[in-house]
Structures are given as C-alpha cells and as structure tokens.
ZAMARGU-4260 file (C-alpha; in steps of 0.2 Angstrom, whole numbers, plus 5000, padded with zeros to 4 digits):
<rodrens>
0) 5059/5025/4942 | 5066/5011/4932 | 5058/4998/4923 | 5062/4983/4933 | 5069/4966/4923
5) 5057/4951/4924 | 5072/4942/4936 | 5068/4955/4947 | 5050/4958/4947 | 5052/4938/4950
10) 5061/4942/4967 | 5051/4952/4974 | 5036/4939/4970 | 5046/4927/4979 | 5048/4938/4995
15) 5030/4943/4995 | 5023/4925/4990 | 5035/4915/5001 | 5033/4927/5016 | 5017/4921/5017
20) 5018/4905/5014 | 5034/4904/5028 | 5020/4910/5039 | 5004/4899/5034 | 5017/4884/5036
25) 5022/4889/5054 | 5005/4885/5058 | 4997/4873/5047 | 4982/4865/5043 | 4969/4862/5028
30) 4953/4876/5032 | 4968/4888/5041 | 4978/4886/5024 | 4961/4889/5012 | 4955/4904/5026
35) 4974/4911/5027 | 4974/4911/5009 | 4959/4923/5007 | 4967/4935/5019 | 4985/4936/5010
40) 4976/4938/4992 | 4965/4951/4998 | 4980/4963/5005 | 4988/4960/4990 | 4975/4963/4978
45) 4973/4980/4988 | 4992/4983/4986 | 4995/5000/4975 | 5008/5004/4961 | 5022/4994/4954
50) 5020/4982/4967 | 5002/4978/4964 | 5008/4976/4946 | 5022/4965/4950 | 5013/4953/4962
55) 4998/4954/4950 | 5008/4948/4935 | 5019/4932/4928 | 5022/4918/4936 | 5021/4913/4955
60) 5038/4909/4962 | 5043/4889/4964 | 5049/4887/4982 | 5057/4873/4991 | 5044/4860/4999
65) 5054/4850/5009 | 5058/4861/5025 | 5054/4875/5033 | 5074/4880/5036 | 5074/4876/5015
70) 5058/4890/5010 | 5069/4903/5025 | 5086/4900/5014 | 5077/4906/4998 | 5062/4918/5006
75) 5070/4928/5019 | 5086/4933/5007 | 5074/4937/4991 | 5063/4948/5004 | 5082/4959/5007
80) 5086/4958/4988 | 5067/4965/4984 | 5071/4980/4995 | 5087/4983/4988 | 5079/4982/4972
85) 5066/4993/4976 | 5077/5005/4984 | 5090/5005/4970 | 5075/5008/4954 | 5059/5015/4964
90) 5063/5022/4979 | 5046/5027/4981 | 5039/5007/4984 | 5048/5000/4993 | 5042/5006/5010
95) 5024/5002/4999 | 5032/4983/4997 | 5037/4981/5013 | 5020/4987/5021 | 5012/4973/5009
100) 5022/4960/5016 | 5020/4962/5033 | 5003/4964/5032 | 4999/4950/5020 | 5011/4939/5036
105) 4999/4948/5049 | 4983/4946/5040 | 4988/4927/5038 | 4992/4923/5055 | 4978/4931/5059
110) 4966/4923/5050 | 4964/4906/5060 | 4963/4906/5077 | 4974/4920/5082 | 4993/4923/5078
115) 5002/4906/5085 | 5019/4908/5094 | 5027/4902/5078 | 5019/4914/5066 | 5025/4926/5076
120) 5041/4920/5076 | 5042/4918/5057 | 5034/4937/5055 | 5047/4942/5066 | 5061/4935/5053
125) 5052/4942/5040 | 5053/4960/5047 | 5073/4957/5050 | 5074/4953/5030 | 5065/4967/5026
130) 5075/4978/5037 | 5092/4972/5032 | 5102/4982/5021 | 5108/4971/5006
</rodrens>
C-alpha cells in the first residue's frame, strides 16, 4: 500500500464529506442538519484503516455554497477519483471507502423523518460516482 499524497487524502475527504452534505442538503432543515450530522460522524468515526485515518485527519474540504448542481460538479467527480485512488495505492480500501460513504448518505437521510424522494435521488448519484471507473 502506498502512502497516499495529502492532495489525495484531500479527495477522498471531499467525496466522503460532500456526499454527505449533497444528501443533508437534498433535504434541509436546521434540527434535520444538527441530527443528520450526528448520524454521518458516528459511521465515520466507526470507519476502519487508512480511511478512518484520512477522514479523521487535516483539513475538511471547502465546497461550493451556491447550488446543488455546483457541490454535484465537485462531489460526485472527487467520489470516482477517491476510488481510483484507492484502487490504484490500496486496493484493499476502497470497497472499505466506498462502504463508508454510502452509509454515512444512508445513515443521514435516515436520520430525520425517513429517506425523502430526493435523498434518495442524490444517494442514488452517489452510488453511480462510486461505481464508475475513472
């Protein structure tokens, strides 16, 4: 496994991070953001490895403010690069990062109310990011 650079490591903190984020956003609100929040910091707290090392570590990734389709056009493409990262210099985590994400989204939608229609939708474009080769 290779040591991964800290432009990297700040990829796949923007996948992670932002995944979440694309899916509290989708559905907003203040005590749905504070809850939603709880839920994605405790999977990835629980997160095992170099990618509990990299999400635990340096700094949190700026994103876009402005718009949804904005946070997708940075988000979505830095979730495909993490994986190819991942598969290309630990081979062994990126199935581990990919189960993060997706459960940090899930865990997050879940956590007020129920998954809406459009957290649904952006989980679904999550899991396509993550799926597609880079």
């Amino acid at each position: 496994m290779e040591r991964l650079t800290e432009d990297e490591q700040l990829t796949l903190r923007t996948g992670a991070f932002g995944a979440v984020f694309l899916v509290s956003n989708a559905d907003p609100g203040v005590f749905a953001m504070v809850r939603e929040s709880f839920a994605a910091s405790g999977v990835m707290s629980g997160a095992s490895g170099l990618v509990k090392e990299v999400l635990a570590n340096g700094p949190l990734p700026r994103l876009p403010r402005d718009s949804t389709l904005e946070v997708e056009s940075v988000v979505l493409p830095a979730l495909g690069r993490a994986m190819a990262i991942l598969r290309d210099k630990a081979p062994g985590e990126a199935q581990n990062y990919r189960s993060v994400v997706l459960t940090a989204a899930d865990e997050v939608a879940r956590a007020h109310k129920g998954v809406s229609p459009a957290e649904a939708e952006a989980i679904d474009r999550i899991r396509q990011a993550l799926a597609a080769p880079a």
